[in-house]
C-alpha positions in Angstrom: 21.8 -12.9 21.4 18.8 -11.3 19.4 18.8 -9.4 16.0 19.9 -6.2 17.9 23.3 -8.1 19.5 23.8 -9.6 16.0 24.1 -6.1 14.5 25.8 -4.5 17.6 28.1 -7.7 17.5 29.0 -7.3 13.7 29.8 -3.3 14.7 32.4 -4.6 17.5 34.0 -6.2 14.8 35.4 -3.1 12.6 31.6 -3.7 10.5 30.9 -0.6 11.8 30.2 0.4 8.0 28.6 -2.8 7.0 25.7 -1.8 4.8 27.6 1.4 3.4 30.0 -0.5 0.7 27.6 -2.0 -0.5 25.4 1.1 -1.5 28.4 3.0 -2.0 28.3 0.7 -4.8 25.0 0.1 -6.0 23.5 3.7 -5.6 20.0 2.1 -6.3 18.1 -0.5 -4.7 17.6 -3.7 -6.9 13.5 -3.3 -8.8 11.8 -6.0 -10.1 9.0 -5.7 -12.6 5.0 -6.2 -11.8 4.1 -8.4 -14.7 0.8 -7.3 -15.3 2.1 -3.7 -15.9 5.8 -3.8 -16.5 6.2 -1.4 -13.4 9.0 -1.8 -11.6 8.9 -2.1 -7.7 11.9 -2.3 -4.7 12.4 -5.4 -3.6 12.5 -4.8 -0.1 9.5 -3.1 1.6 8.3 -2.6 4.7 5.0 -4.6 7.0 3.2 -2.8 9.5 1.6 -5.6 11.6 2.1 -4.4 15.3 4.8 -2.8 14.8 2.5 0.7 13.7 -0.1 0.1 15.8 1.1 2.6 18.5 -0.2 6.1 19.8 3.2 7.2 22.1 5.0 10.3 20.8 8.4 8.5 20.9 6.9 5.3 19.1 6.1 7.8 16.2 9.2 9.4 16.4 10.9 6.0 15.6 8.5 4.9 13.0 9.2 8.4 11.2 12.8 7.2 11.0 11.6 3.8 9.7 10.0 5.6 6.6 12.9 7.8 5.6 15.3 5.2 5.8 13.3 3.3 3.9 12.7 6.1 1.1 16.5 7.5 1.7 17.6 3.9 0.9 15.3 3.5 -2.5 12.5 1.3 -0.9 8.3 2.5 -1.4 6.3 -0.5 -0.7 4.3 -0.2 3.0 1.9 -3.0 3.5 -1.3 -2.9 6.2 -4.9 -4.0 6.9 -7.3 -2.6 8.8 -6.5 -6.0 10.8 -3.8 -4.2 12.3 -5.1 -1.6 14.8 -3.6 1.9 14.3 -1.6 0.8 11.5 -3.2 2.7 8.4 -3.7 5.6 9.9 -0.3 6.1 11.2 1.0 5.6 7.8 -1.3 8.2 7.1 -0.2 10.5 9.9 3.4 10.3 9.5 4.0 9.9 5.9 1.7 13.0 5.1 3.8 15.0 7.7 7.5 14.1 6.1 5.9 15.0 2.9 6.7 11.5 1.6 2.9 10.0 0.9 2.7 10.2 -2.6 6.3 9.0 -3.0 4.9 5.4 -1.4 3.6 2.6 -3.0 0.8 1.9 -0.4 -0.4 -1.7 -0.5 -3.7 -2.6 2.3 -6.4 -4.7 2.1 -10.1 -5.1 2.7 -10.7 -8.2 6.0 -14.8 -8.6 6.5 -18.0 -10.0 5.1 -20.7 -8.4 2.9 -20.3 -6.3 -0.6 -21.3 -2.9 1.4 -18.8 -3.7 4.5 -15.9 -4.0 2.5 -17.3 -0.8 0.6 -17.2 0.6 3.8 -14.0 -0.5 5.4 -12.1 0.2 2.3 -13.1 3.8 2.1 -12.0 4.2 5.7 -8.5 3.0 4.6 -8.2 5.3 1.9 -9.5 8.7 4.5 -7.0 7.2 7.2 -4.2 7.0 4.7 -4.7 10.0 3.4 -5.4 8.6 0.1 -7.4 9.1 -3.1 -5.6 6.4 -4.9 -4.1 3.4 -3.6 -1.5 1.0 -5.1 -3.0 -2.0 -4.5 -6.0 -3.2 -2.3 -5.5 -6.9 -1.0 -8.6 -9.2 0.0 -6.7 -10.1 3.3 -6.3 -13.7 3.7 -9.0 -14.7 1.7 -11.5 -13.6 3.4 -15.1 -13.3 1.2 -12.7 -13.2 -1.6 -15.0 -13.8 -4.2 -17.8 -10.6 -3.0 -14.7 -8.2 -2.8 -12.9 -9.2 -6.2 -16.1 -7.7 -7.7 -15.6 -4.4 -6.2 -12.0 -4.4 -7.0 -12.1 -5.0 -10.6 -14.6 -1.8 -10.5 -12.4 0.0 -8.6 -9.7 -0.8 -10.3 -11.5 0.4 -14.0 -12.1 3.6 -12.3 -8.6 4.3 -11.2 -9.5 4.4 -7.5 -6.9 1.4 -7.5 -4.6 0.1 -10.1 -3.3 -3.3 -8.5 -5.8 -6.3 -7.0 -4.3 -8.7 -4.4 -5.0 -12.2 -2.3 -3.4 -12.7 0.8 -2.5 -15.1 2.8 0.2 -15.6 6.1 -0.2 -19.3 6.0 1.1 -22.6 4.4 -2.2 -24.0 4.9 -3.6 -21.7 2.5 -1.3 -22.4 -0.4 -3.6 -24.8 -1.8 -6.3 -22.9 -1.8 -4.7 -19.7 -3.3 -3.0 -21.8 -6.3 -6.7 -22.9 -7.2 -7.6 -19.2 -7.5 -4.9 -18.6 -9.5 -5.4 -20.6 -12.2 -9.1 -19.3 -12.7 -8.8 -15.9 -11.5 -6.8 -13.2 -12.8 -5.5 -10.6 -10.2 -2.0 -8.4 -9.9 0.0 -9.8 -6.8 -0.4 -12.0 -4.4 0.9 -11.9 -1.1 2.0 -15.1 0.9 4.5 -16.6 3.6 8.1 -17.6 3.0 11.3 -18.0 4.3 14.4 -20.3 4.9 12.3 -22.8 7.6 8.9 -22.9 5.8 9.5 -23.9 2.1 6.0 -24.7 0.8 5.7 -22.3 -1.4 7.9 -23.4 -3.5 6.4 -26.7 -4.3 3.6 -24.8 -6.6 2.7 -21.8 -5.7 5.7 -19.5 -6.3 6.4 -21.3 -10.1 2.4 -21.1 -10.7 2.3 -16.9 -9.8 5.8 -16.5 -12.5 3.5 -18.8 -14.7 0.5 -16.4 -14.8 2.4 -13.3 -13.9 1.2 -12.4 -10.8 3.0 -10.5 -8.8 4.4 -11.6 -4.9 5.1 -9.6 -2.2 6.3 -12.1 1.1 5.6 -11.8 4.1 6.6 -13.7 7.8 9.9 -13.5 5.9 11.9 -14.2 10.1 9.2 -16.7 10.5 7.9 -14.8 13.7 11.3 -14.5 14.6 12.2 -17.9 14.9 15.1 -17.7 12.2 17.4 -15.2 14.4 16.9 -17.9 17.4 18.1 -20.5 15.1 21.2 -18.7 14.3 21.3 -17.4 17.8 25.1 -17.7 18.9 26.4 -18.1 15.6 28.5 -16.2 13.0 27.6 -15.4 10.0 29.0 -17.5 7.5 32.4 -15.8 5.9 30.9 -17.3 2.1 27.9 -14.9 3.0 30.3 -12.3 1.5 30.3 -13.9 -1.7 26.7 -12.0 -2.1 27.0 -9.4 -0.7 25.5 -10.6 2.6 26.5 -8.6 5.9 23.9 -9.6 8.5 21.8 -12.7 9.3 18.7 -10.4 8.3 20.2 -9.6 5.2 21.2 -13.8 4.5 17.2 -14.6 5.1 15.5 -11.7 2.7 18.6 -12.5 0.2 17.4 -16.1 -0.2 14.0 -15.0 -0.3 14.6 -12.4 -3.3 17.3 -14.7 -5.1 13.9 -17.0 -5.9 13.2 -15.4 -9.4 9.0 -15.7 -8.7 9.5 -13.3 -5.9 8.9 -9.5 -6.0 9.2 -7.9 -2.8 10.0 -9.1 0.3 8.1 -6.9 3.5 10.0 -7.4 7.0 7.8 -5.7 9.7 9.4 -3.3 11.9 9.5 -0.4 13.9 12.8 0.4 14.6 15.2 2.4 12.0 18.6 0.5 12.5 16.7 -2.7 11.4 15.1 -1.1 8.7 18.9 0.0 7.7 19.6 -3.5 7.9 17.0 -5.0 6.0 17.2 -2.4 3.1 20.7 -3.8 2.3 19.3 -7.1 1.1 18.0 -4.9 -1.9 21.6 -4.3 -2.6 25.0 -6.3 -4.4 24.3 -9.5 -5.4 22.0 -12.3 -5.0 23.1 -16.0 -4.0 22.9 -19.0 -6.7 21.1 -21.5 -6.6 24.0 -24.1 -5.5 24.6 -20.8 -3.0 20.6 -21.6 -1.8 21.4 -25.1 -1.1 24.0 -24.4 1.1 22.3 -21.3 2.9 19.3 -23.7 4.0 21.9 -26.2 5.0 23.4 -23.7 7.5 19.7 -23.1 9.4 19.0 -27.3 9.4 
């Protein structure tokens, strides 16, 4: 059973309308505030790793759905790199034809070496997603981080940008990012964490609330790996108590009940799980004694 049967399974099961109470309810997706600005951002976005990188007519079609159910549902924040093949400028492409671009809060990031290569690069985003300004420009995973923070702050003073970012997909890199942070001032950072991979925690989440600095999380299925642990089983009937009405929704909840996080951004290209994931931005959020027992449940 994959994240599709889960969904279809819940359906058979008279939960035919299980995300609608809950926005019936709460008209408006949950916000938390940037710190550095007092903005306040959806919690649940959306990542575009593979899952834009596509050219088909069919394969746009669905990603057109992705991005009004996302906007229809409350949610602005679309993450990319030009890392990530077609990505940007399908977000481009299809955003500026539903008329939707400006409504976005477009997050990408800058990935080579050299001051006048990530000059270069970065321009390219901003023609390829159809930009003048952008939300926030990432130095993806750390790369030349400390050429390309120079740039940024300029940018930034300019207007051209008004959030910086470090990235990272890695627990590896945790270390290393938390050093940063503590000499470094920047907006967000962006950073791996979910219900099997914890590390974050330990420093790095408390440190970014600390120096308010924004997080955005990514890898938030760990690849995937978390529906195959649950693969088989129901969802808990105490899942309810927060409002909880998929396993997708149970994995981003826990995520966004940590009070460092901002935004959680699930990738995906395909609009029923985009449905799903947006209802983690809704109802309530689990305790922490409700934590405890929801990382109990994966093992």
């Amino acid at each position: 059973m994959n994240r599709r049967d889960c969904i279809y399974a819940l359906q058979a099961l008279s939960f035919s309308p299980w995300i609608g109470p809950v926005l019936h309810a709460q008209q408006k997706m949950a916000q938390r505030k940037i710190p550095s600005t007092g903005e306040s951002l959806p919690v649940v976005g959306v990542g575009t790793w593979q899952t834009f990188d596509v050219s088909g007519t069919d394969e746009k079609g669905q990603l057109k759905e992705v991005l009004t159910t996302l906007l229809k549902h409350g949610g602005t924040v679309i993450d990319s790199s030009p890392m990530y093949g077609r990505s940007e400028e399908v977000v481009g492409e299809l955003s500026t034809a539903l008329g939707i671009n400006d409504k976005l809060f477009i997050a990408t990031k800058v990935w080579t070496n050299g001051r006048e290569n990530g000059v270069r690069q970065m321009n390219d985003s901003f023609r390829l997603m159809r930009r003048k300004h952008i939300e926030l420009l990432q130095i993806h995973n750390l790369v030349d981080w400390q050429t390309h923070i120079k740039t940024l702050r300029s940018w930034k003073e300019e207007g051209k940008i008004k959030y910086i970012g470090l990235t990272h997909y890695t627990s590896g890199a945790h270390d290393r990012l938390a050093s940063i942070l503590k000499k470094e001032p920047v907006d967000f950072i962006q950073i791996n964490y979910n219900l099997i991979d914890r590390n974050a925690e330990k420093e790095l989440l408390p440190l970014a609330r600390d120096t308010r600095v924004a997080v955005l999380v990514n890898q938030p299925f760990e690849s995937g790996s978390l529906f195959s642990r649950v693969r088989g089983k129901a969802l808990p009937t105490w899942a309810k108590e927060f409002d909880c009405n998929s396993w997708a929704q149970f994995f981003l909840k826990f995520i966004l009940s940590h009070p460092a996080v901002t935004c959680v951004i699930p990738g995906t290209s395909k609009p029923h799980h985009m449905l799903d994931n947006v209802g983690a931005g809704f109802g309530k959020l689990p305790s922490e004694k409700q934590r405890q027992r929801m990382a109990g449940e994966i093992g």
